[in-house]
Backbone as CSV, one residue per row, in Angstrom:
resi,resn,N_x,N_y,N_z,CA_x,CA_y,CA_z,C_x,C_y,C_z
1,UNK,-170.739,-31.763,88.459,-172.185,-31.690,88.641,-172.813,-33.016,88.219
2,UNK,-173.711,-33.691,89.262,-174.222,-34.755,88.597,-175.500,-34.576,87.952
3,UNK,-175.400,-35.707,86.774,-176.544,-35.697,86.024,-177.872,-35.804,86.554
4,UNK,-179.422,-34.705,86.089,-180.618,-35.766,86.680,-180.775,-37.080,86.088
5,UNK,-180.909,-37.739,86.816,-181.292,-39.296,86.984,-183.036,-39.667,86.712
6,UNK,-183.615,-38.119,87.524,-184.945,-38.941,87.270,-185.579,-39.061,86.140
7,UNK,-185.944,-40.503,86.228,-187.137,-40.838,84.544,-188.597,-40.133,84.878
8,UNK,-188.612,-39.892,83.394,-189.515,-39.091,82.685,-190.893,-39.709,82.044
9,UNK,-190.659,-41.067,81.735,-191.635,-41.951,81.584,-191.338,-43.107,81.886
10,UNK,-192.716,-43.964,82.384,-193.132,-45.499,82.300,-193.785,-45.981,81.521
11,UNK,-193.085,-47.321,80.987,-194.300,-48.124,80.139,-195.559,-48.853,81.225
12,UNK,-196.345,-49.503,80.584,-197.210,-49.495,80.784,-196.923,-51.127,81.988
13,UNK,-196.312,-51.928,81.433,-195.419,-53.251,81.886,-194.930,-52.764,82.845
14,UNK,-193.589,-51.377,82.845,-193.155,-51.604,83.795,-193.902,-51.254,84.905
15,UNK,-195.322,-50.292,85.031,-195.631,-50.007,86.595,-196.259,-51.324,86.565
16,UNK,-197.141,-51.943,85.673,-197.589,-53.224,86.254,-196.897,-54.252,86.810
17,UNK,-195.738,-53.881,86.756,-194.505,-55.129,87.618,-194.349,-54.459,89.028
18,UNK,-194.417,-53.068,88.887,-194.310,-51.878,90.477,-195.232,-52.124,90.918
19,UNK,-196.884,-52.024,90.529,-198.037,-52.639,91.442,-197.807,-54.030,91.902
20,UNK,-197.816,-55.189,90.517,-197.422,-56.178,91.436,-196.715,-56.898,92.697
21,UNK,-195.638,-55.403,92.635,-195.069,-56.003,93.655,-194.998,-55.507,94.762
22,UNK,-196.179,-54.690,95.062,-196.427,-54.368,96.375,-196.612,-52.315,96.475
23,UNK,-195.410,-51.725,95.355,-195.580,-50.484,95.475,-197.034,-49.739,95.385
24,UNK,-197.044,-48.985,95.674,-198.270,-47.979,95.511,-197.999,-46.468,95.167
25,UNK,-197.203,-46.213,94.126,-197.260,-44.816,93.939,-198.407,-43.860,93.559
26,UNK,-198.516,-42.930,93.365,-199.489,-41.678,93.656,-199.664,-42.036,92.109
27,UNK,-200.689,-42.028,91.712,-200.957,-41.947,90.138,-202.337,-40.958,89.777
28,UNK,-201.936,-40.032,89.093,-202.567,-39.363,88.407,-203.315,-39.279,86.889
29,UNK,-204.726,-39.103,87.383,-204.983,-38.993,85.881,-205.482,-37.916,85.802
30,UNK,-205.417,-37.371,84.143,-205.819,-36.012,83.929,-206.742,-35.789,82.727
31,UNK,-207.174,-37.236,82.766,-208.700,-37.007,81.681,-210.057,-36.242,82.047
32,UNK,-211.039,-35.871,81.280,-211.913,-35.443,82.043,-213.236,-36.683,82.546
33,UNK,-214.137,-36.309,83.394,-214.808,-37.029,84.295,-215.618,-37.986,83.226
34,UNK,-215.672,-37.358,81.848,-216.526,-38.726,81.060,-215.975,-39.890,80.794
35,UNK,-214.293,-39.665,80.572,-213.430,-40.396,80.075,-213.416,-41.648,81.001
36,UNK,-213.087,-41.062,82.282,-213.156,-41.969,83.211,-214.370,-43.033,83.656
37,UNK,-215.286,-42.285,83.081,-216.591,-43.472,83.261,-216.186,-44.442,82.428
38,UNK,-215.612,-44.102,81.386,-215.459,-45.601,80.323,-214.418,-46.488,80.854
39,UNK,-213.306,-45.886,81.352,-212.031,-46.762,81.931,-211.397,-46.051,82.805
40,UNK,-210.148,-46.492,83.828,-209.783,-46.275,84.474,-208.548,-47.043,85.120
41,UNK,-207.303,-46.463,85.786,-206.269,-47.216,86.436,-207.329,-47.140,87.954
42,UNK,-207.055,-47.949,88.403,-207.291,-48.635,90.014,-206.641,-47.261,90.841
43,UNK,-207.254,-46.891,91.626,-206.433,-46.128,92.600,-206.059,-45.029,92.460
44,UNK,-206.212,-44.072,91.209,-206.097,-43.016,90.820,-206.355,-41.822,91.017
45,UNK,-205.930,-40.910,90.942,-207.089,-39.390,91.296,-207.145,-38.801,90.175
46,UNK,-208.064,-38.032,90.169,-208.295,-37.203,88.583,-208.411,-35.735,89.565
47,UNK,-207.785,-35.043,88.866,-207.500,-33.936,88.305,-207.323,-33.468,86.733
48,UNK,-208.791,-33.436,86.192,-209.069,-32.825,84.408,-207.577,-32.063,84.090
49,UNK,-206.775,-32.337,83.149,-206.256,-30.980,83.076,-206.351,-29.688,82.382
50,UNK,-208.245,-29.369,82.168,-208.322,-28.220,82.048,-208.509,-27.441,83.590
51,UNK,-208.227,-28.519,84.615,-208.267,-27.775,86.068,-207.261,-27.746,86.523
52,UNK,-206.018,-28.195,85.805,-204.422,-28.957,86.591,-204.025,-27.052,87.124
53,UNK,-203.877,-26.334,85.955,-203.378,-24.955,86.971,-204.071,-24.386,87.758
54,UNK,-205.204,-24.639,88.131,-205.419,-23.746,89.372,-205.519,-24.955,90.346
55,UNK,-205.678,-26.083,89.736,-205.461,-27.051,91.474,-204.620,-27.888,91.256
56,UNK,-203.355,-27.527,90.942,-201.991,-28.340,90.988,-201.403,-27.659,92.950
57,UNK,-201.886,-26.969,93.448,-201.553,-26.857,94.929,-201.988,-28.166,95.632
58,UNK,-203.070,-28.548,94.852,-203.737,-29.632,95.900,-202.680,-31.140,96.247
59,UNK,-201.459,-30.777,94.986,-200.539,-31.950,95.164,-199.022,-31.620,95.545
60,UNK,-199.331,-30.388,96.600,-198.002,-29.754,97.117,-197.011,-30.854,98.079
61,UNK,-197.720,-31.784,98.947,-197.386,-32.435,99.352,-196.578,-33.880,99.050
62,UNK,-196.984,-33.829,97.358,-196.365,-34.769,96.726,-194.786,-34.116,96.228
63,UNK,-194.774,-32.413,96.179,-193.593,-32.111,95.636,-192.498,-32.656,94.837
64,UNK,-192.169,-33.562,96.304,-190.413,-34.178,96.112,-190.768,-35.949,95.852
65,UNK,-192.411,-36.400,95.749,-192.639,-37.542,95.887,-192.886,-37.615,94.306
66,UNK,-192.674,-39.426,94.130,-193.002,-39.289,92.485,-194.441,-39.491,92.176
67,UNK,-194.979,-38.912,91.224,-196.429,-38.988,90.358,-196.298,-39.583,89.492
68,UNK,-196.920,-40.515,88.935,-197.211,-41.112,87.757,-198.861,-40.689,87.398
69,UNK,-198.291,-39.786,85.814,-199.224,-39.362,85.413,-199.933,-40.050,84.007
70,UNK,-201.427,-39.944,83.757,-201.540,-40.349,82.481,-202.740,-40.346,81.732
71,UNK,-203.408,-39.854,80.682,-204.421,-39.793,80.159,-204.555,-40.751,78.864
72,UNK,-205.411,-40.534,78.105,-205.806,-41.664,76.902,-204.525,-42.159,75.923
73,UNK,-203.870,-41.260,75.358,-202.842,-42.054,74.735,-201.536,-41.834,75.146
74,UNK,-201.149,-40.612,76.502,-200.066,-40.210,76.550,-199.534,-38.580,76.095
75,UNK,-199.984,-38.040,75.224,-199.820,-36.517,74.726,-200.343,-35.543,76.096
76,UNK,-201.128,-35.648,76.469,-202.186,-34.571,77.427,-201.109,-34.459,78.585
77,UNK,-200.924,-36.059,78.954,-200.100,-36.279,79.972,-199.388,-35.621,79.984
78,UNK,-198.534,-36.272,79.062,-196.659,-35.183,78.653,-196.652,-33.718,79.411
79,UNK,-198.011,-33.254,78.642,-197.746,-31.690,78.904,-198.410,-31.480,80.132
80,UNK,-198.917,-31.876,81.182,-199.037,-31.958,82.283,-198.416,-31.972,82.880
81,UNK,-197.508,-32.552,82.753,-196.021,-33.410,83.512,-195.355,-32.310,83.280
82,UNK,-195.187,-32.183,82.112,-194.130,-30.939,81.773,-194.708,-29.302,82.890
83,UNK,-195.792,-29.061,82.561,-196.091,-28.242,83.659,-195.917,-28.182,84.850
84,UNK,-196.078,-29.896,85.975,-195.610,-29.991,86.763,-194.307,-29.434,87.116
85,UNK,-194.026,-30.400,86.310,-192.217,-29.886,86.964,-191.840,-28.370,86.487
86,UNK,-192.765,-27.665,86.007,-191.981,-26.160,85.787,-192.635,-25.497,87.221
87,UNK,-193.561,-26.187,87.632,-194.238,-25.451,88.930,-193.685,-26.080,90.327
88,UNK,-191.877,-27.027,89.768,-191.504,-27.139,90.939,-191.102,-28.663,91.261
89,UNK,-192.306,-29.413,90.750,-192.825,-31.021,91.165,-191.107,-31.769,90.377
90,UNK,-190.674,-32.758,91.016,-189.364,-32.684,91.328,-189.373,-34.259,90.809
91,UNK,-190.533,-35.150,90.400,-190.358,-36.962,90.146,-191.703,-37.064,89.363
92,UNK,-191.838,-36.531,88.211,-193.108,-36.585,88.003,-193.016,-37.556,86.140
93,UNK,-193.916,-38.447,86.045,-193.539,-39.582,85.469,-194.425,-40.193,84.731
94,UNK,-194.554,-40.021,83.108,-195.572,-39.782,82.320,-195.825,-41.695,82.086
95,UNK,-196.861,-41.948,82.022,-197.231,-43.138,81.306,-197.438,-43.134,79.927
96,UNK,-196.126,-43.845,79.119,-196.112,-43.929,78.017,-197.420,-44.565,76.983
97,UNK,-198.037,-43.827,76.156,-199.021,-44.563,75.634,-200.519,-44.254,76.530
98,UNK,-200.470,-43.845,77.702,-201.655,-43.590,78.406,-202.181,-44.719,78.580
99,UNK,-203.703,-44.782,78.876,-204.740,-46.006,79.170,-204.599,-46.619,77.871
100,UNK,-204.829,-45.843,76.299,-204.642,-47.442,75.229,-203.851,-48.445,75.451
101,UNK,-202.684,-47.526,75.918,-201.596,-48.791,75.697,-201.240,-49.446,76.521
102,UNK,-201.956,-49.456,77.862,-202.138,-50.174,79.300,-203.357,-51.332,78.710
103,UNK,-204.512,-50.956,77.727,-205.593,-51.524,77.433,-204.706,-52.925,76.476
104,UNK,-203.964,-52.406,75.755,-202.990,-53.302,74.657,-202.346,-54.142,75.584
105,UNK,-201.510,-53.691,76.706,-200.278,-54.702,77.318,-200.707,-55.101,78.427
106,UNK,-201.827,-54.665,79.480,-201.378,-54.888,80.398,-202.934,-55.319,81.082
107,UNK,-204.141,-54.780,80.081,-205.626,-55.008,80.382,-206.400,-54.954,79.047
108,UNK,-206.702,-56.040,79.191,-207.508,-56.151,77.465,-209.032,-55.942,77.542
109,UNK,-209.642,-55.669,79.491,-210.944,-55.940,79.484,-211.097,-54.533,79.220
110,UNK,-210.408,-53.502,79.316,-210.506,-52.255,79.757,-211.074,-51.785,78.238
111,UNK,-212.276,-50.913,78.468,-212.495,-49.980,77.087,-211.993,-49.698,76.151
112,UNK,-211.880,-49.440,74.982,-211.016,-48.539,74.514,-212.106,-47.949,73.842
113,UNK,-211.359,-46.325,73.804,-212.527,-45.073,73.093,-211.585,-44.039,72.308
């Protein structure tokens, strides 16, 4: 039987080397709508996750595709992620540290709250 392979988290460096270089994966955030007024990843969708179980259908189509998920420091995420994949979602891929630690390595203009 082979082992799963798929990773479970990204640092914050490594997707900024995956954007740079052309990828565009599906990235999720799961803060709520105030959070996001203060900061934000580029390109993102929000889904709060006090709404993730009743509208985690809305990302059926991503199933077998990978998500990169992530909120303020990384914890919220986790267990998002972790929900995902019990409801199925098959590449789903926490951002280590959340937006702080994207704000620390990778964007210094970005808020922090």
């Amino acid at each position: 039987m082979e082992a799963n392979t798929t990773k479970l988290e990204i640092t914050p460096l490594e997707l900024k080397k995956r954007l740079d270089s052309g990828e565009k994966p599906f990235i999720l955030d799961i803060r709520e709508a105030h959070e996001v007024e203060i900061c934000a990843l580029n390109n993102s969708a929000l889904i709060p996750m006090g709404e993730l179980a009743q509208r985690f259908q809305e990302l059926s189509e991503l199933k077998d595709q990978e998500i990169i998920i992530y909120c303020r420091s990384g914890a919220r995420s986790d267990r998002c992620a972790n929900f995902l994949r019990g409801q199925g979602f098959t590449n789903v891929v926490n951002l280590t540290g959340g937006i702080l630690r994207w704000a620390d390595e990778v964007d210094s203009s970005l808020s922090k709250y």
